[in-house]
N, C-alpha and C positions, 0 to 999 in steps of 0.2 A: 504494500500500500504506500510506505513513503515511498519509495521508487521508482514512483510513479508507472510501474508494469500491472497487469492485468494477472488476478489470483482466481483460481482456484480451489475451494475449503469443502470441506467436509462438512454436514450437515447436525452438527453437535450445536449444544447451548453456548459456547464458548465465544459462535462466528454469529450471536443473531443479531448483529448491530450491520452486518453487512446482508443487503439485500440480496436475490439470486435473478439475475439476467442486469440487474442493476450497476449494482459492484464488487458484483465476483460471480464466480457459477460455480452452484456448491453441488457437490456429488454426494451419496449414499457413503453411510462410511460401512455398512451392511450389506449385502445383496437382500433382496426383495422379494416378496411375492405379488404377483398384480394378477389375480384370478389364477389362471394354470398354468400361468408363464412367470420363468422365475429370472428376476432383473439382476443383473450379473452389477455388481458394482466398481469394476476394474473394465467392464464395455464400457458405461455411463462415463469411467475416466477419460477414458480412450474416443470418446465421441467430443466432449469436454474438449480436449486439447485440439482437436482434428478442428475446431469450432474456432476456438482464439487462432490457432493458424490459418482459416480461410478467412475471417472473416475480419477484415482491417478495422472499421468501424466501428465495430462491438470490441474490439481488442482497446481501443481509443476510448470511448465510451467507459469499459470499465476501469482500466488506469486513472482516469480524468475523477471519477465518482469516487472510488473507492480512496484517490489520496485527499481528496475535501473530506472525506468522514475520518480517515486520519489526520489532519493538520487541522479542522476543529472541536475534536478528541483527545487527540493520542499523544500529542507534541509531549516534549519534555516538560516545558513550561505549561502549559496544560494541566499533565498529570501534577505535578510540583503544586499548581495551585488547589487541586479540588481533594490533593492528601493533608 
């Protein structure tokens, strides 16, 4: 996020300050079931990156988002103030 590069996260409690298609695209940290078909969660990775690699504007898009939720969050000074 500060790096301005485009992330990736897992769908744990940890990342719910980051939105998914917004800024970042979270994957399953599990596989899945979805009626009889069972969702592989290393596919859903592998589709994920195939994604930020095609798609330049959604690559743009999430960097841009995802470092404003860090730089009015996460900064040093930030944290420093709200501990």
């Amino acid at each position: 996020m500060a790096n301005k590069v485009p992330v990736i996260v897992t769908d744990i409690k940890a990342f719910d300050v980051l939105e998914n298609n917004y800024s970042c695209l979270k994957v399953p940290l599990k596989n899945k079931n979805q009626g009889n078909e069972k969702i592989l969660a290393q596919k859903i990775l592998a589709q994920k990156i195939q994604l930020i690699i095609n798609e330049k504007e959604l690559r743009k898009n999430l960097a841009y988002n995802a470092y404003n939720i860090y730089f009015e969050n996460f900064t040093a000074k930030k944290m420093f103030d709200t501990t």
